[in-house]
GUBA-400589 format. One record per residue (C-alpha): x, y, z; residue in three letters. Coordinates in steps of 0.5 Angstrom, whole numbers, plus 500, padded with zeros to 3 digits. Example, Ala and Ser with C-alpha at 12.3 -4.5 7.8 and 13.67 -1.06 7.14 Angstrom:
BEGIN
525491516Ala;527498514Ser;
//
This chain:
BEGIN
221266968Unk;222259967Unk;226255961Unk;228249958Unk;233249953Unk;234243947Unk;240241943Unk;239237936Unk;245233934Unk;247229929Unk;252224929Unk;257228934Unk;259225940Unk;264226943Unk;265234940Unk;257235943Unk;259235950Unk;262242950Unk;256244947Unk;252240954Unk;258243958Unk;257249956Unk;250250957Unk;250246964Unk;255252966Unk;251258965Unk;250263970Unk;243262969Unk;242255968Unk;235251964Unk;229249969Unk;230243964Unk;235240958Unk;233235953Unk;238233947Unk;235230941Unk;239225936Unk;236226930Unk;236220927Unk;244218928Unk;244210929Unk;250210933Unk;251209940Unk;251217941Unk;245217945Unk;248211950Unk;254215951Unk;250223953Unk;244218958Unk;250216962Unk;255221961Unk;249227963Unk;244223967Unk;240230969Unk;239230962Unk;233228958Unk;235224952Unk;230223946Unk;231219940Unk;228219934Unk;229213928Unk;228217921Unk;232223919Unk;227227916Unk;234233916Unk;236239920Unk;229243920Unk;225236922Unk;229235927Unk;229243930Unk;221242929Unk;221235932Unk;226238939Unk;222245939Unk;215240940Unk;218236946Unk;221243949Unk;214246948Unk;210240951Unk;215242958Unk;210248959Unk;215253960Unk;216260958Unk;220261953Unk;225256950Unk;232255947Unk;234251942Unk;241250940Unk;244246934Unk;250241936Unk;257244935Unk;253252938Unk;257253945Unk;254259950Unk;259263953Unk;257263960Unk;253268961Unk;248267955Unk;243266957Unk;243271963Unk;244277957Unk;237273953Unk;232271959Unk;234278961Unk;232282955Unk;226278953Unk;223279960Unk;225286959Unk;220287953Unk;214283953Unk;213285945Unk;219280944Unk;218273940Unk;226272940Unk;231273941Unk;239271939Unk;246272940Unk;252274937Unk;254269934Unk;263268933Unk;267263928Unk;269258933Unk;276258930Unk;277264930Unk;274267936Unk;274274935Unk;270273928Unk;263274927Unk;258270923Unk;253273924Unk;249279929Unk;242276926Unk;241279919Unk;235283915Unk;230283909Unk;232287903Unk;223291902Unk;226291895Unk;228284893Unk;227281899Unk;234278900Unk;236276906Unk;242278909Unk;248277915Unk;249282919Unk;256282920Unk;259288920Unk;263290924Unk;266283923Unk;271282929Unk;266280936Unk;270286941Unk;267292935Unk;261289938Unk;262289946Unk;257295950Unk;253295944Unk;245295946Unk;239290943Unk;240290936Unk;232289931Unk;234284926Unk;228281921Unk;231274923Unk;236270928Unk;241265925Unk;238257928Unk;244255932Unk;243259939Unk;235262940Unk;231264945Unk;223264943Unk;218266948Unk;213260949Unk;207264946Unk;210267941Unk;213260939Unk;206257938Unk;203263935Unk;208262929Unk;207255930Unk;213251926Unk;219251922Unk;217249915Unk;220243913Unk;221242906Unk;227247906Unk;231241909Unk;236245910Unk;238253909Unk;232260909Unk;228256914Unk;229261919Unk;228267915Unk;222264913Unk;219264920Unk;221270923Unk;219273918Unk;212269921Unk;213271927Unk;214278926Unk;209278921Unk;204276926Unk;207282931Unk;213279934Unk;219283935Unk;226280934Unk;233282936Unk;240279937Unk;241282944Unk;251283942Unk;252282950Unk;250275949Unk;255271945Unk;256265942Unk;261261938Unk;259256932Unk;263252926Unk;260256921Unk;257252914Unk;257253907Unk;251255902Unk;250250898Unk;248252890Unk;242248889Unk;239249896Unk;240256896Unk;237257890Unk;231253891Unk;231255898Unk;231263896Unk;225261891Unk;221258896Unk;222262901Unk;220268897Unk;214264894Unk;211264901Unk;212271903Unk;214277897Unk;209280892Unk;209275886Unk;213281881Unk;218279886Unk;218272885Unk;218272876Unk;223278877Unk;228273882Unk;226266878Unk;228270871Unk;235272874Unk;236267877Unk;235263869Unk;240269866Unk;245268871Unk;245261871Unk;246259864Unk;251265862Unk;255262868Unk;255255864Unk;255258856Unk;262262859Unk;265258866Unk;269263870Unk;275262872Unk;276259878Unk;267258878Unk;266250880Unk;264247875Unk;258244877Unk;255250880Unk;251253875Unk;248246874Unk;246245881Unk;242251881Unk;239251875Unk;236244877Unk;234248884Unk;230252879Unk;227247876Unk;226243881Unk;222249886Unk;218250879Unk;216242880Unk;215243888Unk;219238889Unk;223238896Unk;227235901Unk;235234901Unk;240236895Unk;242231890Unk;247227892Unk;255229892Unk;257226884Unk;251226882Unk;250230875Unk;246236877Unk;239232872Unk;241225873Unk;237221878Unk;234223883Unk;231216887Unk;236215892Unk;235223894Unk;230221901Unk;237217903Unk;242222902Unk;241227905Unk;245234909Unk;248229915Unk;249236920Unk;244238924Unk;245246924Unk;239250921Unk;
//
């Protein structure tokens, strides 16, 4: 089998080069490396083209966000014509027999679209983040799975089916890549992988994390308006439409009881955000969140300039 392996950055160099070194040093490494600046403006290419010179380097000019920037590196790594494809997000480090575990497993099973690693907290080692995660048939809520929640409870376990595999570190088979096709982009940033493994299982693809392949991120922080907006859409796109006017309507109740009665120790600005991620997912309105500071229903001109600066999905 024959792989290529992308890493989308954004603005972080030097921290990148433990993700490059860790990739490079794979018991199993890549037939081809391409790294990818979404949009950074400094000198952070420069630096990855002469401190790696045996890897392709590609730039390109406008941040569309972290789910434009993943689409843009899988089609580079999609042209490579190679059989399956890893992507990676920028502060994700392998341990160094990853890839073997992956490539081995979806060779193993040639009904497997995907597959991904257990993912630990890069601070805390031994603490998981996430062992890919399921879809609740009832509500159609997407959940981590991250129970037992120490890494070595996991050790010897055997391949795990999940409905979808966290963004930072996966293994896609070629053709089952481009029969899903891309991410969707209007997410910006949260729920856009649940929505395209969820294509991809829809169009019979099996998905599983593979717990002897293991890897570390710096987890992130759900936002309240893209989580919101993000769910809404997510559901629009892929669950009977009761499920959406239940969710929507739920989403209103809780929202404006946390507004009437602020909760202790509740941000203040939360129920906002999210009442504006509802009102904006009815507008189909897209792209990233409100800028920082900003009240949650004023302005929104500058929201195409200021977006989510990570690169992780």
């Amino acid at each position: 089998m024959r792989l290529a392996a992308g890493i989308l950055y954004y603005r972080y160099w030097p921290q990148i080069r433990e993700a490059v070194d860790a990739l490079l040093a794979q018991t199993r490494p890549p037939e081809e490396v391409v790294a990818l600046d979404n949009g950074s403006g400094d000198e952070g290419a420069a630096h990855l083209r002469e401190s790696y010179p045996s890897i392709e380097v590609h730039e390109i000019s406008v941040n569309r966000g972290p789910v434009g920037g993943m689409n843009q590196l899988m089609m580079k790594l999609l042209a490579l014509e190679c059989d399956a494809i890893l992507i990676l997000t920028h502060d994700c480090r392998l341990a160094p027999t990853a890839l073997q575990h992956l490539e081995a497993r979806l060779e193993a099973d040639e009904a497997l679209g995907a597959v991904g690693p257990l993912l630990g907290n890069a601070s805390e080692p031994d603490r998981l983040c996430s062992a890919g995660g399921t879809i609740d048939p009832r509500t159609w809520h997407p959940s981590v799975l991250n129970v037992p929640d120490q890494m070595s409870a996991w050790s010897g376990r055997g391949p795990l089916a999940v409905h979808w595999l966290n963004g930072s570190a996966v293994l896609l088979r070629a053709a089952a890549a481009r029969d899903t096709g891309l991410f969707v982009e209007k997410f910006f940033y949260g729920n856009d992988e649940v929505d395209y493994f969820t294509r991809m299982r829809r169009v019979g693809w099996h998905v599983e994390c593979v717990p002897d392949a293991v890897a570390w991120e710096e987890p992130g922080h759900a936002q309240p308006y893209l989580e919101v907006r993000n769910k809404l859409s997510f559901i629009a796109r892929n669950a009977p439409k009761r499920i959406l006017v239940r969710e929507i309507l739920r989403t209103l109740y809780w929202a404006l009881r946390d507004v009437v009665r602020r909760p202790h120790g509740t941000d203040r600005q939360r129920p906002w955000l999210q009442l504006r991620g509802l009102v904006d997912f009815l507008r189909n309105r897209w792209g990233p969140p409100p800028p920082r500071g900003k009240p949650a229903f004023g302005s929104w001109s500058a929201r195409r300039e200021s977006g989510r600066s990570a690169c992780s999905s």
